[in-house]
C-alpha positions in Angstrom: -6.0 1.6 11.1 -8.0 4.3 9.4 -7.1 6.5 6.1 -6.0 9.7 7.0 -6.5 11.5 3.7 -6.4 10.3 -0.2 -5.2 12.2 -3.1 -4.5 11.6 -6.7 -1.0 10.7 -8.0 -2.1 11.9 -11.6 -1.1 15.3 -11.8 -0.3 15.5 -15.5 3.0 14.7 -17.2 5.0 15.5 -14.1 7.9 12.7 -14.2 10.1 12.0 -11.0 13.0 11.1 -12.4 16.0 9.7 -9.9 19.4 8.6 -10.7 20.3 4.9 -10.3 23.3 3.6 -9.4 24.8 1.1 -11.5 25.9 -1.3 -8.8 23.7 -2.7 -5.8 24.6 -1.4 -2.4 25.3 -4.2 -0.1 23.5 -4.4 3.0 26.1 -7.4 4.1 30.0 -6.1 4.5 31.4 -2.6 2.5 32.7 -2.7 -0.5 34.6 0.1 -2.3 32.2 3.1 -2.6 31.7 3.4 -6.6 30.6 6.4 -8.1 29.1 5.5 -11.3 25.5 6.0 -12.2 23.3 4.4 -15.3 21.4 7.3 -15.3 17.8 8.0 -13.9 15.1 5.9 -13.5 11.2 6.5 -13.6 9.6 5.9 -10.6 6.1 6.5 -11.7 6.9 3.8 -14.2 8.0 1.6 -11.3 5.3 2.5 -9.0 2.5 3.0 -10.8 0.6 0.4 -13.1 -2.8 2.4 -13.9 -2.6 6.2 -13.3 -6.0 6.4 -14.2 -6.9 4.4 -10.9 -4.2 5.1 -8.7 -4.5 7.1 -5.1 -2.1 7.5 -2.6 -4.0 7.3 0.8 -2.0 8.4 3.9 -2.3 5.7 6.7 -3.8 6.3 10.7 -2.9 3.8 13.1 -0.9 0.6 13.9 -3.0 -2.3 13.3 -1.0 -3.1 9.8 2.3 -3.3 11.7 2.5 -6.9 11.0 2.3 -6.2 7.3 5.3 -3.5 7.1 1.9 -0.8 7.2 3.2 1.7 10.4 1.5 5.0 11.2 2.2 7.4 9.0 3.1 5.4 6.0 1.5 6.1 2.3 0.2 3.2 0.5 -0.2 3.7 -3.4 -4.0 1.8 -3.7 -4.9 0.8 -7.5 -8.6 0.9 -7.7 -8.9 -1.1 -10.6 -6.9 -3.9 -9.6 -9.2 -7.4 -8.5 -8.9 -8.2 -5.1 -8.1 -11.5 -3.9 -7.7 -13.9 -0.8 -4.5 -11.8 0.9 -4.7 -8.8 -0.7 -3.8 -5.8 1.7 -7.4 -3.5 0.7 -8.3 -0.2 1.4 -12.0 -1.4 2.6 -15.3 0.9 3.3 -17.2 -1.3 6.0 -20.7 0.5 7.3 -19.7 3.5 6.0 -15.8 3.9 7.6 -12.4 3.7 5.4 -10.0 1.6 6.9 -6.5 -1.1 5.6 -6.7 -4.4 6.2 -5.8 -7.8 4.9 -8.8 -9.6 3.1 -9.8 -13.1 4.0 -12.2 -15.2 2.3 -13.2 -18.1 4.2 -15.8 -20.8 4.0 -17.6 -19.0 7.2 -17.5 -15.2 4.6 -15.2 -12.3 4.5 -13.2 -11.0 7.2 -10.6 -7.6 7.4 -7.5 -9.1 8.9 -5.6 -7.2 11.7 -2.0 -7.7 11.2 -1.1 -6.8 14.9 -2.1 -8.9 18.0 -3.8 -5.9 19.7 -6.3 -5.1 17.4 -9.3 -7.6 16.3 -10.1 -9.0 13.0 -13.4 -7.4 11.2 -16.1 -10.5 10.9 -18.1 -8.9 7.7 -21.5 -9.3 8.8 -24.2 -10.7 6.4 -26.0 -7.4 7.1 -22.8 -5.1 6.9 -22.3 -3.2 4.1 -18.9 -3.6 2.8 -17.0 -2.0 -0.2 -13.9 -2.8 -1.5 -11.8 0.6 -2.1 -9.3 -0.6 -3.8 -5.9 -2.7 -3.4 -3.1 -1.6 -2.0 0.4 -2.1 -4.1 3.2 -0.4 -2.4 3.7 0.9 0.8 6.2 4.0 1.3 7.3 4.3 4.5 10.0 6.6 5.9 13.2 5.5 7.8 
């Protein structure tokens, strides 16, 4: 899975703004459909922590599957954010950009596939590897 392309998500004081409905939708039987709204909700509030170090980067391939990651799919990355054992990472390794899980064993580090058909990345004690940054939310379109 490689990154496609990476942009910004700091474009000022733009503000998406979204009602909210004041009842949750079931996902289990119908219930009467309700009208009523609480208003609008943020969703840069929601979905950004640091807009200073946030990126959207547009994903390239299906070895994230396993992870909810498909092709196509935007991941909002926070540079600034630690990465730990099981983070989902936007990783540089020799010099290419590319999403994986990151594993931190007693043998080093490896980039974790989260599909069957594609192999983990063994970080070499030679390779040169750069955490990009950590991936927080995934938006991914039904």
């Amino acid at each position: 899975m490689f990154i496609e392309n990476v942009c910004s998500i700091y474009e000022g004081d733009h503000q998406a703004l979204v009602p909210i409905a004041e009842t949750p939708v079931p996902a289990g039987y119908p219930s009467p459909a309700q009208d009523y709204f609480l208003g609008s909700i943020n969703l840069s509030e929601h979905l950004i922590h640091d807009s200073t170090s946030t990126f959207i980067v547009r994903v390239s391939g299906h070895s994230m599957q396993g992870a909810g990651i498909a092709d196509g799919d935007e991941l909002i990355v926070n540079r600034a954010r630690k990465p730990v054992d099981g983070s989902v990472v936007v990783a540089i390794l020799d010099g290419e950009m590319t999403v994986k899980r990151l594993r931190l064993t007693p043998q080093g580090v490896v980039l974790q596939a989260e599909s069957p058909d594609y192999p983990d990345l063994v970080v070499g004690e030679l390779a040169s590897l750069t955490v990009w940054g950590v991936a927080e939310t995934c938006l991914h379109r039904l």
